[in-house]
C-alpha positions in Angstrom: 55.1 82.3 76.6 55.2 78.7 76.9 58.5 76.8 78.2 58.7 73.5 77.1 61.4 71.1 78.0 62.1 68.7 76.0 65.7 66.3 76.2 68.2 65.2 73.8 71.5 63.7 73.2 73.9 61.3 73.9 74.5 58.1 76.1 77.7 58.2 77.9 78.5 54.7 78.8 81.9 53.1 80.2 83.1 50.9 77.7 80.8 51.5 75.0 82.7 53.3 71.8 79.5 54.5 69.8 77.5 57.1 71.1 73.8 56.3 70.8 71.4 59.1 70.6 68.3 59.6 72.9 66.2 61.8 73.9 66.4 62.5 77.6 67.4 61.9 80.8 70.7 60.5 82.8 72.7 59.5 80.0 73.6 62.6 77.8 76.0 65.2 77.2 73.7 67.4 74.6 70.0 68.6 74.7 67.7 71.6 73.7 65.0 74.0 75.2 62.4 74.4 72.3 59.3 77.3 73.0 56.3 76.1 71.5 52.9 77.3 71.5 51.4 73.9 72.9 52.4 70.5 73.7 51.6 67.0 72.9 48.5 65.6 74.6 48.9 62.1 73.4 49.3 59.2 75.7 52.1 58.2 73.9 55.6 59.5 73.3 58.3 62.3 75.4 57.2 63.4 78.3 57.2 67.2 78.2 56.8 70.0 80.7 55.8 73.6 79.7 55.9 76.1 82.4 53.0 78.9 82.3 53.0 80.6 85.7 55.4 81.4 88.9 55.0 78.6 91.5 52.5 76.2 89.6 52.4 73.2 88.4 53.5 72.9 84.6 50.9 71.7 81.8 52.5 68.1 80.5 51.2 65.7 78.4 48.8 63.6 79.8 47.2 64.2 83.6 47.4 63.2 86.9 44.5 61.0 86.9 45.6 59.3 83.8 48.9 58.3 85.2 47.6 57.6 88.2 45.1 54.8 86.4 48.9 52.9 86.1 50.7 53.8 89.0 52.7 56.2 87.9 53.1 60.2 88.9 54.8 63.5 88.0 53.6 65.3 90.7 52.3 64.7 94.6 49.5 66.6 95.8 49.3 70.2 94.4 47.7 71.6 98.2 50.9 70.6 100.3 54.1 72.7 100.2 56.1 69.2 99.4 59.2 68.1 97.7 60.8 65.4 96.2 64.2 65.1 94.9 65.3 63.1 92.3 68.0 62.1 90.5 68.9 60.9 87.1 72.7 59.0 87.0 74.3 56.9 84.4 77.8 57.2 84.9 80.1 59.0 87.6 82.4 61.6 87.5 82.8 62.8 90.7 80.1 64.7 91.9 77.3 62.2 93.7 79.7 62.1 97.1 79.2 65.4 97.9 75.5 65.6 96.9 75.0 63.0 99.3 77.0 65.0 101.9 74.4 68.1 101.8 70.9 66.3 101.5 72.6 64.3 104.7 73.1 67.5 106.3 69.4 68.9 105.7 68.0 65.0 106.1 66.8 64.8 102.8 65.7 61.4 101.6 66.2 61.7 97.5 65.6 58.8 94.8 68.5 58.3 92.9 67.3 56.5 89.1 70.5 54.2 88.2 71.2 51.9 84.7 73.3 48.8 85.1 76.4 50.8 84.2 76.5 52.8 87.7 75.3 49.9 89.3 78.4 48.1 87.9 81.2 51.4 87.9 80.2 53.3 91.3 78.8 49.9 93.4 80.4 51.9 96.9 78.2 55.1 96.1 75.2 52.6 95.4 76.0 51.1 98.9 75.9 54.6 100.8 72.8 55.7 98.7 70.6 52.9 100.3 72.7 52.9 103.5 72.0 56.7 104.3 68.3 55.9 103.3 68.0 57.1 100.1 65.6 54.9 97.4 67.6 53.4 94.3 65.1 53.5 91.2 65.2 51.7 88.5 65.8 53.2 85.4 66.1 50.0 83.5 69.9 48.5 82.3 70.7 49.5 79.2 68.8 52.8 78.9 66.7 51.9 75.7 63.8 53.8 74.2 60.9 51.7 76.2 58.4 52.8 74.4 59.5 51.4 71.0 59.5 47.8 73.4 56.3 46.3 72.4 56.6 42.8 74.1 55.9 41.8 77.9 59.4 40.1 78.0 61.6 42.1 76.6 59.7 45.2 78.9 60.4 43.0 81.7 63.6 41.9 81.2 65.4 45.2 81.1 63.9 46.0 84.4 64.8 42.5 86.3 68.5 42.7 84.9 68.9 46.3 87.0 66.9 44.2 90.0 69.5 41.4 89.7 72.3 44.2 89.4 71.1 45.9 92.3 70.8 42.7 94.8 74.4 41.5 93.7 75.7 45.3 95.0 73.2 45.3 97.8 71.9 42.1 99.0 68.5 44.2 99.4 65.5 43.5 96.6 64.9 46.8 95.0 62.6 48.8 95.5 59.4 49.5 92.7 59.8 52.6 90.9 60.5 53.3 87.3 62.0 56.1 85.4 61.7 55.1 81.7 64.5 56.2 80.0 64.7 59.3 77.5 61.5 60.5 79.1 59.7 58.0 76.6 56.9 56.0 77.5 53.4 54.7 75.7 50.2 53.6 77.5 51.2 50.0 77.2 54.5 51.0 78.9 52.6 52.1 81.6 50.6 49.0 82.1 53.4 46.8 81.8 55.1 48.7 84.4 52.0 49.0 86.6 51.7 44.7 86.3 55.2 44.3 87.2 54.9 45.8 90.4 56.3 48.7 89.4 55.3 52.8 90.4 56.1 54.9 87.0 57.6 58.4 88.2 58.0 61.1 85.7 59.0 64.7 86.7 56.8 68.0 87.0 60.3 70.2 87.4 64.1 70.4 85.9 66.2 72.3 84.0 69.0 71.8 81.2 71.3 70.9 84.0 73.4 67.9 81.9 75.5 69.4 79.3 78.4 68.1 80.9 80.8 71.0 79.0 78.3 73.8 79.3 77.2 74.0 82.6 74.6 76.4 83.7 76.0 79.1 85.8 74.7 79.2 89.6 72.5 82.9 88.7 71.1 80.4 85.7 70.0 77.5 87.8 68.1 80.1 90.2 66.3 81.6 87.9 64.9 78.4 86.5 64.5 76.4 90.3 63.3 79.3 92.2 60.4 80.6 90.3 59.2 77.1 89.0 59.0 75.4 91.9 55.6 74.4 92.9 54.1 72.3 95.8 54.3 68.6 95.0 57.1 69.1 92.9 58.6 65.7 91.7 62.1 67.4 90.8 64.8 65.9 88.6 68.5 67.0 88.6 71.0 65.2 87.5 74.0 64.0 89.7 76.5 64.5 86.9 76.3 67.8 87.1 78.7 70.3 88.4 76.6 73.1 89.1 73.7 70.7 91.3 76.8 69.6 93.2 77.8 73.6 93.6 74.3 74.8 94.3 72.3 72.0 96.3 73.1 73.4 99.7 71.9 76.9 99.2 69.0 75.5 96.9 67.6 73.9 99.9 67.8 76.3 101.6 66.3 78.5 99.8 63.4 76.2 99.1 63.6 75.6 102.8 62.9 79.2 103.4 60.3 79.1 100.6 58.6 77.3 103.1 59.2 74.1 101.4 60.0 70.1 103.3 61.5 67.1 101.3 60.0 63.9 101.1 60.9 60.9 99.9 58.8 59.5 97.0 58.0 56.2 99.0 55.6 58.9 100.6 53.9 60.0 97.1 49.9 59.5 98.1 48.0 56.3 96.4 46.5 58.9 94.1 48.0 62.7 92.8 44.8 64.3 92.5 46.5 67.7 91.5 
């Protein structure tokens, strides 16, 4: 059976009354699992994971080489037991402090993909993120659906206003890497990313982990973290959730023991070949 992971729901912004839908990443209280029989190949449209096999890489939608044509990744190379931890925030409630107090413990260098809201809310958290040597992606301000952006300055614009947010917090440029929001992207995207400087990195594991009222027990996260896992693994969790915070110790651990190490994705190779 094919797994395929596809996210959806709703952006949970300080401040903002209406809830605007997406379809997956940071900012969202509901999504779905769907099993399907194939996935999307197109260049174009959600990025989509499905899982065939213990301990290997998933099938998604367009390659490695393809990406890697632009810049951008889901994956590092397939031959070394390597991961890199990632995560997807765009609000706070409560839970980042003491992720960052257990991938300190282990050393663990994560990317943490923020939207001018966190930068704005949680500025102290942002501080210790880059200060304990973690890199701050950017996962543009206002969390729109990229892909239906079809101009070079209104691309840009949403990526410079997170830069500009990020220096007033920081005092430090940021750093080049792009999450686009909702998991959407096209080939043009990609390109405008790619000519802005910019690294695009997508994900090759997660789980439904951000359903903020229906959490995935502990024995649930395991099943889906353990046998997935994969060497090269770009893996996204989400720092709103409860059970991460709960978990991440022994999931290093146990990843540790798997014979896993962490890197940080300023290590990703010039090219996946995978």
């Amino acid at each position: 059976m094919i797994i395929m992971i596809r996210k959806k729901g709703l952006v949970r912004l300080a401040g903002v009354a209406a809830a605007v839908v997406i379809a997956g990443s940071a900012l969202f209280t509901g999504a779905k699992v769907a099993e399907d029989l194939a996935i999307d190949t197109s260049a174009d449209g959600n990025w989509g994971l499905s899982f065939q096999q213990e301990g290997q890489a998933p099938v998604t939608n367009v390659t490695a080489e393809f990406l890697s044509q632009y810049d951008g990744y889901y994956m590092g190379d397939s031959s070394e037991k390597n991961l890199y931890l990632t995560f997807d925030a765009g609000y706070e409630n409560g839970y980042t402090a003491g992720i960052l107090d257990v991938l300190k413990k282990h050393d663990v260098k994560a990317a943490f993909f923020l939207v001018g809201n966190y930068l704005k809310t949680s500025p102290e958290l942002v501080k210790r993120m880059v200060s304990e040597g973690h890199t701050v992606g950017n996962h543009t301000y206002s969390h729109p659906d990229m892909s239906a952006i079809s101009t070079e300055d209104a691309f840009r614009e949403e990526l410079s206003k997170l830069e500009e947010e990020y220096k007033s917090v920081t005092g430090k440029e940021m750093l080049k890497y792009y999450r686009p929001p909702q998991g959407k992207y096209s080939e043009a995207n990609l390109k405008m990313a790619k000519d802005l400087g910019y690294r695009t990195i997508f994900w090759s594991l997660a789980y439904v982990d951000w359903y903020e009222s229906d959490q995935p027990t502990k024995e649930e996260a395991f099943n889906k973290l353990i046998p997935r896992v994969h060497p090269g693994a770009i893996v996204l969790l989400h720092s709103t959730s409860k059970t991460n915070a709960e978990i991440l110790d022994e999931l290093l651990i146990k990843w540790e023991n798997m014979g896993y190490k962490f890197k940080s994705i300023t290590e990703l190779p010039e090219a996946a070949a995978n």
